[in-house]
C-alpha positions in Angstrom: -3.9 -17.4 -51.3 -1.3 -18.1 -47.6 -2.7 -16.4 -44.8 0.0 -13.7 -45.3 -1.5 -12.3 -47.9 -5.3 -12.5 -46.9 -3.8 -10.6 -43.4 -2.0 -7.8 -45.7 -5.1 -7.5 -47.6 -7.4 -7.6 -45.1 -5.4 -4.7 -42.9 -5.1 -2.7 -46.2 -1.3 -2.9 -46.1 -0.4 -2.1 -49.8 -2.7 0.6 -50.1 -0.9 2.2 -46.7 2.5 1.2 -48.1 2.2 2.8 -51.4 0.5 6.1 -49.7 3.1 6.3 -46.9 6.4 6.0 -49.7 4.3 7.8 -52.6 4.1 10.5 -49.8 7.9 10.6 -49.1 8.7 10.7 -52.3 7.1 13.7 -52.7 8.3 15.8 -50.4 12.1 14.2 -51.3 11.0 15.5 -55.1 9.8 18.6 -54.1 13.0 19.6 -51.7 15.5 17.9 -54.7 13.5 20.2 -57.1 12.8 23.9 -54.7 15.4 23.8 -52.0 18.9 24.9 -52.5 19.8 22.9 -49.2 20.5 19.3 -49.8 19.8 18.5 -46.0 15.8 18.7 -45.5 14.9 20.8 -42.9 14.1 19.7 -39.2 10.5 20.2 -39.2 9.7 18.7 -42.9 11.6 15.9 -41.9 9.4 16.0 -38.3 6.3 16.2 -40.7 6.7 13.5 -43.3 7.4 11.0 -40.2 4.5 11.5 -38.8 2.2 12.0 -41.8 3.8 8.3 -42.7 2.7 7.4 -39.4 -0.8 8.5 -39.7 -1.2 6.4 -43.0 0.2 3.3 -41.3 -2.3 3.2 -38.5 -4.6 2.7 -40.7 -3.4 -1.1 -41.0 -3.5 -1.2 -37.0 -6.9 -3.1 -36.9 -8.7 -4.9 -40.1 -12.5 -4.8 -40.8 -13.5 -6.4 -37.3 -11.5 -5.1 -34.8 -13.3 -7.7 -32.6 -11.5 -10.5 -34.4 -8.4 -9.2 -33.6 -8.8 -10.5 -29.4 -9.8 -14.4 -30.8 -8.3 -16.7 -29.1 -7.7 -19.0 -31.9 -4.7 -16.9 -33.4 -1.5 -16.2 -31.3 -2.0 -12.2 -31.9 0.6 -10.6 -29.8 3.5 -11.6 -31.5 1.7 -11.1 -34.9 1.0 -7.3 -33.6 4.2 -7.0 -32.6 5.9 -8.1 -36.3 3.1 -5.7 -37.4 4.7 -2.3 -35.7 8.4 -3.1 -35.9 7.7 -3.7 -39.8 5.8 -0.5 -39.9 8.8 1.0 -38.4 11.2 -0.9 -40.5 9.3 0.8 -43.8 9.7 4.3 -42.6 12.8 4.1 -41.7 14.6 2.6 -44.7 12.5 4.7 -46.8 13.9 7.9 -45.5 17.2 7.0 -44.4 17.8 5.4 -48.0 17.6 9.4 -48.9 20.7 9.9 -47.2 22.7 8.9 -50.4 20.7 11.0 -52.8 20.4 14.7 -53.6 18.2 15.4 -51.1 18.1 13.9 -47.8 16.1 13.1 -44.4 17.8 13.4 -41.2 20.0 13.5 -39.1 19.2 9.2 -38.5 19.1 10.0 -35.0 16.3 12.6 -35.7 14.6 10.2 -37.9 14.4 7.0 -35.7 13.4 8.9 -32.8 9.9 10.2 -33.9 9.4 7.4 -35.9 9.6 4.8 -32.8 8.5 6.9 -30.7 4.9 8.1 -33.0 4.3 4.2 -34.2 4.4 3.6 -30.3 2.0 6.6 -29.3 -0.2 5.7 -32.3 -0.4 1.8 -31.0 -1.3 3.5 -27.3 -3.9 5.6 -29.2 -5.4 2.1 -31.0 -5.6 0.3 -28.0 -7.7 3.2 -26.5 -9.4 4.6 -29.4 -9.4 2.0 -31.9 -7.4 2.3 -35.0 -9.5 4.7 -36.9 -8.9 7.5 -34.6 -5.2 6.7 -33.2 -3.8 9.3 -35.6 -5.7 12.2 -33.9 -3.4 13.0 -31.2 -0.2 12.4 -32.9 -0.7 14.2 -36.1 -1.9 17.2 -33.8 0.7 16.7 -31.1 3.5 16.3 -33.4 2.1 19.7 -35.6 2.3 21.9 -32.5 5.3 20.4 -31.3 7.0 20.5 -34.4 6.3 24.3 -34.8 6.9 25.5 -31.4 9.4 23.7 -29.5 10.0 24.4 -25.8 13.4 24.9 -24.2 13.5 22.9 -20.4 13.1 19.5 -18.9 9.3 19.8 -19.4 9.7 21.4 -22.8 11.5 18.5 -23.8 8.6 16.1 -23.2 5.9 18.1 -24.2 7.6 18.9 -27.7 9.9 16.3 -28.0 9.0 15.3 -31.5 10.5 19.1 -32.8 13.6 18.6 -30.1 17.3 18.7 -31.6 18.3 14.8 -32.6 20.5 14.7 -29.4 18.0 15.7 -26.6 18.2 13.1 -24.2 15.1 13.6 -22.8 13.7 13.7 -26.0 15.2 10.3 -27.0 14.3 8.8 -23.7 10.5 9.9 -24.1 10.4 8.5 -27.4 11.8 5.2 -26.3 9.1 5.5 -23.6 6.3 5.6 -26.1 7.8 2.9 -28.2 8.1 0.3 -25.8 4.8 1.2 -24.2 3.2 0.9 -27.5 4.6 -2.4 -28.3 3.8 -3.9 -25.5 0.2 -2.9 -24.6 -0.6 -2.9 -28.7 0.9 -6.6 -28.7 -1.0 -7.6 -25.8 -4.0 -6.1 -26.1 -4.7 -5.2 -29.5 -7.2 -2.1 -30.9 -9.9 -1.8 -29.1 -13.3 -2.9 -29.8 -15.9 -1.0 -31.7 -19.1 -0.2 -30.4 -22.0 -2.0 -32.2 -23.3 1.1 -33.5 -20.2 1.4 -34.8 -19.9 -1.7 -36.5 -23.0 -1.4 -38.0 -22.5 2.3 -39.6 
């Protein structure tokens, strides 16, 4: 078995990937089946980003998150292949949509809170370890999504429900993204406790 596989295996990749595009699909079957708009709406759209997200950080650390800061293995650019395929997968699986009967977008829309939530979930594993990163954007994103705020400030408190061309929104996205790639790359999840470990 190459290495490849043994790393998508050990960082439950398949199991996420299946979960994450099952997921989509079923929202795309339900809205192509209930809703007599063929555009999903903002929010759902919001939603499924972010719940596909929350499945992928799952694969942001394997079994020892301790083994992930060896110094035997070049990890930063491995982590950094990691997130921008984790992006790549969301994003073609819901911009592929946009020739079917029911579709996610606008692209703009999509893109956005997909960067910018795989970069505030690979903050949140650097800090929290990958077993909790999905915490604050799954709850950040739902209150955001729900009630967006009009304003400067609005805009980056809520920019995950903003219209697809907020600039403020877009540029505290891309703020998260590259901060997420880079301290993610660099440094990793972060190490469990031994308590932890041994639970």
């Amino acid at each position: 078995m190459t290495w490849a596989m043994l790393y998508l295996r050990s960082r439950r990749v398949p199991l996420a990937l299946a979960a994450a595009t099952g997921g989509a699909v079923l929202i795309w079957t339900l809205w192509l089946a209930l809703a007599d708009e063929r555009d999903v709406a903002p929010t759902t759209v919001v939603m499924t980003v972010v719940l596909m997200v929350v499945v992928f950080s799952v694969t942001l650390a394997g079994p020892d998150e301790n083994l992930d800061r060896t110094a035997s293995m070049r990890w930063p650019w491995r982590r950094a292949v990691h997130l921008l395929a984790g992006l790549l997968v969301v994003l073609v699986a819901l911009l592929v949509t946009r020739y079917t009967g029911a579709r996610f977008g606008p692209a703009t829309l999509v893109v956005r809170d997909a960067a910018g939530l795989l970069g505030l979930t690979a903050i949140c594993a650097t800090v929290l370890g990958a077993a909790r990163s999905w915490f604050l954007p799954l709850g950040w994103t739902t209150i955001a999504a729900m009630y967006p705020q009009a304003g400067t400030w609005g805009a980056i408190l809520t920019w995950q429900g903003q219209p697809p061309d907020d600039t403020v929104a877009a540029l505290t996205a891309a703020l998260f993204a590259l901060g997420g790639l880079i301290v993610y790359s660099l440094t990793g999840p972060a190490r469990k406790e031994v308590s932890e470990s041994v639970t």
